[in-house]
C-alpha positions in Angstrom: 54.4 98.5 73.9 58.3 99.3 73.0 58.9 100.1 76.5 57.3 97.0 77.6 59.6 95.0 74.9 62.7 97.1 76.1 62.1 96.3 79.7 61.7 93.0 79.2 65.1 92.3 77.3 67.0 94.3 79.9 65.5 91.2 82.3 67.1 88.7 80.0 70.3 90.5 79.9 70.5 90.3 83.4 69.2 87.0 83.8 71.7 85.5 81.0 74.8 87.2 83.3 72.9 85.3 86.4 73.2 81.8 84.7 76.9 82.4 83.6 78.3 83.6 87.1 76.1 80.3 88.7 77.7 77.9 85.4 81.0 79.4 86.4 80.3 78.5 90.2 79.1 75.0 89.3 82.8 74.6 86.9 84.7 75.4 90.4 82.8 73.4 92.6 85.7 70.8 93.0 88.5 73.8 92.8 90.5 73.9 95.8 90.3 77.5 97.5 87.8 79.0 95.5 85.1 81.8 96.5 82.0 81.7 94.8 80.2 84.2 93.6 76.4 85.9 93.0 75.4 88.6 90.9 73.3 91.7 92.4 70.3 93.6 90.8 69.4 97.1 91.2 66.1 98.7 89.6 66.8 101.8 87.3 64.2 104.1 86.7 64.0 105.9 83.0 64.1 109.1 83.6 63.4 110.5 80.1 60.6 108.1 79.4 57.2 107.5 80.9 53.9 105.8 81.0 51.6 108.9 79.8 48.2 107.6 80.7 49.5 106.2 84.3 49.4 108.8 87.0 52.3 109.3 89.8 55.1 107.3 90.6 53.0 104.6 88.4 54.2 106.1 85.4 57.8 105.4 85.9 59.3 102.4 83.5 61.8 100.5 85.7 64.3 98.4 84.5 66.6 96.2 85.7 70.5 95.6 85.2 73.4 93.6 86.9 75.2 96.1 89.5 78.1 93.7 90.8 78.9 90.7 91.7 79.1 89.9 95.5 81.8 87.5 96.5 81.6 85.1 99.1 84.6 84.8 101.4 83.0 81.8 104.1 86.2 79.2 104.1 85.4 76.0 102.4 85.4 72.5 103.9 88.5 71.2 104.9 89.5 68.0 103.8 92.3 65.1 104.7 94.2 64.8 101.7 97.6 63.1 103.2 99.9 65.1 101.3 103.0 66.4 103.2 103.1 70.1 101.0 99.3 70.4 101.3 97.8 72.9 103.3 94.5 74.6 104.9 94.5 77.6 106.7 91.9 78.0 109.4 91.2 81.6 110.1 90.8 84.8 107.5 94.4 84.1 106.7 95.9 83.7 102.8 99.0 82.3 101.4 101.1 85.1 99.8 102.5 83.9 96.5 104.8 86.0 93.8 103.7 86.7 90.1 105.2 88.1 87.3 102.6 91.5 88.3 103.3 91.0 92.0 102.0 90.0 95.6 98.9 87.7 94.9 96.7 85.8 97.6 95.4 82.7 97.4 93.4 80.3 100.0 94.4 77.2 97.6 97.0 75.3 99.6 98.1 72.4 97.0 101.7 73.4 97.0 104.6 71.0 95.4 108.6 71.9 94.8 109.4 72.7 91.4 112.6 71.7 89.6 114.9 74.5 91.1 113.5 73.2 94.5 111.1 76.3 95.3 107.9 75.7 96.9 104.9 76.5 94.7 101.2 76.6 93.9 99.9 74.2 92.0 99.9 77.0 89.0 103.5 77.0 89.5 103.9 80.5 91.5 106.7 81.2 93.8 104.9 80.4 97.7 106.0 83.8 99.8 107.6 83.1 103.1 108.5 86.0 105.4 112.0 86.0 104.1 110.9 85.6 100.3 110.6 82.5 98.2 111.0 78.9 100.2 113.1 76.6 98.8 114.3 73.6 99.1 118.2 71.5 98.5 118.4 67.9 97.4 118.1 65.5 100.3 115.9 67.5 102.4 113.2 65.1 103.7 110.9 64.5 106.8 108.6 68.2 106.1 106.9 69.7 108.6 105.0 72.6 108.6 104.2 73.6 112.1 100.6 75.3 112.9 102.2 79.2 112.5 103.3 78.0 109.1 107.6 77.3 110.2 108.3 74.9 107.3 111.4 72.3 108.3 113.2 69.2 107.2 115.7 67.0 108.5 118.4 69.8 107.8 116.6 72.1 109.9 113.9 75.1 109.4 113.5 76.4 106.0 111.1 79.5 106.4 108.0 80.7 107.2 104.9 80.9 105.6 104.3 84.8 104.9 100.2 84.4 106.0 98.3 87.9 105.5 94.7 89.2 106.0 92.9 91.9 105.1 90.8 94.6 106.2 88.1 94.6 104.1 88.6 91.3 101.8 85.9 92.7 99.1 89.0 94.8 98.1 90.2 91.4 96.6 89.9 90.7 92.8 89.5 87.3 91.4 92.1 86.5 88.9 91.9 83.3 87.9 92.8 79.9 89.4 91.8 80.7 92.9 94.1 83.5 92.4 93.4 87.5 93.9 95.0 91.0 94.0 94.2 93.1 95.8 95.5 97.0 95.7 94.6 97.2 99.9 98.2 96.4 102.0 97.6 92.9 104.2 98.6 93.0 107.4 100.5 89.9 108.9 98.0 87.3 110.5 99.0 85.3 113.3 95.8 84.7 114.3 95.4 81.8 111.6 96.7 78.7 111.4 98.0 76.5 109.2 96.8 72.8 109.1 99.5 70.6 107.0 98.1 67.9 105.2 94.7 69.2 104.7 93.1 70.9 101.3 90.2 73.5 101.9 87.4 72.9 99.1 85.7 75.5 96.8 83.0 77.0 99.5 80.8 76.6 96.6 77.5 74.6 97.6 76.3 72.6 94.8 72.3 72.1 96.0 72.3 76.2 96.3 73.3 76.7 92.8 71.6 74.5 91.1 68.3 75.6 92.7 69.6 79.1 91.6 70.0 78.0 88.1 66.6 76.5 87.5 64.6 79.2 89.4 66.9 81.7 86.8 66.2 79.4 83.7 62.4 79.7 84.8 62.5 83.3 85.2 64.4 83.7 81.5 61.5 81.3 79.6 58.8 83.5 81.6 60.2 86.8 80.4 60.9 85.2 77.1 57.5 83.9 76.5 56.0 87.6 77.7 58.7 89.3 74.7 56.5 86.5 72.3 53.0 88.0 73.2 53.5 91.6 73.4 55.8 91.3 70.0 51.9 89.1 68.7 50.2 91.9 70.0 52.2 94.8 68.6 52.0 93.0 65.1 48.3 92.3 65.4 47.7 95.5 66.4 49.5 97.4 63.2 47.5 95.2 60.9 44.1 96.2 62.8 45.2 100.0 62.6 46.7 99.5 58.6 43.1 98.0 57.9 41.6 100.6 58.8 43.7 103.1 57.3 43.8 101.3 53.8 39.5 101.2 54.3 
């Protein structure tokens, strides 16, 4: 009967990290460039403990934990948006921005020019172009940014998006703000291209999740109401035996 209670609360465990990565999906559904995200479940079997009047594999208590979380790299919708700094990038590509720890990626293409005139993220990090950080003097007008990422004005071209891609993109690490590291060297892409004007959206999809979240809200009250009973039982069954003992 302990077992049975231990199993079930490593269920909940698991299930409560379920609903928190699916809230955390459902916060980001209107972020720009974010990659949502799903947990994964593996079975362990106890190997110290079993079942003593179950023969065989039967006797085995199996319980199950969170291995990982899976991420989801499928590119997002892309929207108008009408903004001369915004961009999308169709392909595998990422923007390369600078940080105070380094090189970090981001699909999230709502860039503006700060105060000293560099070109930004919206989270105020340096945008990489192949030369380093783009910037920008007073006066420059008319910006284009061509398909292969070339960024110009009226005084002429002012660098080049650095775009990247990687090899195996579950080597990227989510850090915040549609923000990733990643400790695998990109490659340049010039594959991709760049779409000026045009935001992608969080490839979360809303219907999914929430179906996720009541089928794991379901699954938590089930296992919750099973912990009730077999706790009822366990208690009725020590008065029973402590009756019998006192008689």
């Amino acid at each position: 009967m302990e077992n049975a209670l231990l199993i079930g609360l490593s269920r909940q465990m698991a299930l409560k990290n379920r609903m928190d990565v699916i809230a955390n999906n459902m916060a980001n559904v209107n972020t720009a460039g974010y990659k949502s995200d799903q947990l994964v479940f593996e079975e362990y079997l106890m190997p110290v403990a079993d079942i003593t009047d179950a023969p065989g594999a039967d006797g085995q208590l199996s319980y199950v934990y969170d291995a990982g979380i899976v991420r989801s790299f499928t590119a997002g919708s892309i929207e108008k948006s009408g903004n001369e700094l915004d961009v999308a990038i169709s392909g595998d590509g990422w923007l390369s921005v600078d940080s105070p720890e380094g090189p970090r990626y981001t699909r999230n293409g709502q860039l503006k020019i700060d105060n000293q005139g560099t070109l930004v993220t919206s989270e105020g990090l340096p945008v990489l172009g192949e030369g380093g950080p783009i910037t920008f003097e007073p006066g420059n007008s008319n910006i284009v940014i061509a398909d292969d990422g070339t960024i110009s004005t009226n005084q002429g071209i002012k660098g080049k998006l650095a775009i990247v891609r990687f090899e195996n993109p579950a080597s990227l690490t989510k850090e915040g703000h549609s923000i990733y590291s990643s400790n695998d060297t990109p490659e340049a892409d010039f594959e991709s291209r760049v779409m000026q004007g045009f935001v992608e959206k969080s490839n979360v999809q809303p219907v999914l999740e929430l179906t996720r979240l009541i089928e794991t809200v379901r699954a938590y009250t089930s296992t919750s109401q099973t912990l009730q009973k077999t706790s009822e039982l366990r208690n009725e069954a020590i008065n029973q035996l402590g009756g019998q003992n006192s008689a």
